[in-house]
C-alpha positions in Angstrom: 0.0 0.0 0.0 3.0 2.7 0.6 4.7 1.5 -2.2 1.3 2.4 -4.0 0.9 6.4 -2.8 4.9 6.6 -3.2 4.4 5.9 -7.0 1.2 7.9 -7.0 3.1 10.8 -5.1 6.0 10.0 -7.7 3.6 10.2 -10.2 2.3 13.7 -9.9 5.7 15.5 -8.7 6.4 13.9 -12.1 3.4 15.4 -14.3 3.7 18.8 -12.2 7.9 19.1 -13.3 6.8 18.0 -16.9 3.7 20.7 -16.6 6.4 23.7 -15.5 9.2 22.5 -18.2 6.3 23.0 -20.6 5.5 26.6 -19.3 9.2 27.2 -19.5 9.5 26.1 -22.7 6.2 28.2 -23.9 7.5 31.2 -22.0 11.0 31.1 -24.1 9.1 30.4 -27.3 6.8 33.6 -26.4 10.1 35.7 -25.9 12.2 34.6 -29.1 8.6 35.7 -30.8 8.5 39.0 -29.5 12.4 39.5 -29.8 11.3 39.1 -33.6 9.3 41.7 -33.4 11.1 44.0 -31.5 13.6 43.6 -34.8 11.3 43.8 -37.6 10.0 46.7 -35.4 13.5 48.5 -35.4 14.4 47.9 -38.9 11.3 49.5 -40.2 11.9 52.0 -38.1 15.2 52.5 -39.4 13.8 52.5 -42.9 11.1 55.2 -42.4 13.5 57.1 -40.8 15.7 56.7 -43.8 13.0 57.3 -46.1 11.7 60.5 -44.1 15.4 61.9 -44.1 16.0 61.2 -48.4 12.8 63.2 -48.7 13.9 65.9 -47.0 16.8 66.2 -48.4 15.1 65.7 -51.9 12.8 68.9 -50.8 15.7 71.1 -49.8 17.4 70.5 -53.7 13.8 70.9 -55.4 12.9 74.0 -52.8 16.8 75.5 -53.7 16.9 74.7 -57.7 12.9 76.7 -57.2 14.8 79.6 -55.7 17.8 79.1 -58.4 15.1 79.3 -60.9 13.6 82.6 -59.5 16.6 84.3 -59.5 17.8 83.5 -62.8 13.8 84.3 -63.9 14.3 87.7 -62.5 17.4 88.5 -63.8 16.1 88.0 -67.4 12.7 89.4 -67.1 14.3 93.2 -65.8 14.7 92.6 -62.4 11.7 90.9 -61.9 9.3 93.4 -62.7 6.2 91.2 -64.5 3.9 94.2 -64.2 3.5 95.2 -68.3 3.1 99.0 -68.3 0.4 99.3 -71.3 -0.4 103.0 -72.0 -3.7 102.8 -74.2 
């Protein structure tokens, strides 16, 4: 009869240590998932940040070639006059 419960007790801590390696191993499966997406998180980060900075500086050449334009548009026209004095 002891050597019953002892197998029965043996039993159970048995299924309780295979019940918390399982946790364990769910638990370390859960963190190499959100590792993964703490990367892909970071990377397109890094790529929007990337992208945001190229368009900037994209804007500052087209906003300075605008003013380049102006200038050079100003110089031929007379000083930029583009009023048309028309005596009738």
């Amino acid at each position: 009869m002891l050597k019953a419960i002892n197998t029965k007790i043996l039993l159970a801590i048995l299924a309780a240590l295979t019940a918390i390696g399982g946790l364990l191993v769910h638990q370390n499966h859960v963190h190499e998932q959100q590792a993964a997406d703490a990367a892909k998180a970071r990377a397109i980060l890094k790529q929007q940040q990337k992208a945001t900075e190229d368009q900037k500086k994209h804007d500052a050449e087209f906003w300075k070639q605008v003013e380049e334009n102006k200038k050079k548009s100003k110089a031929y026209n007379g000083g930029g006059s583009s009023t048309n004095k028309y005596i009738p």
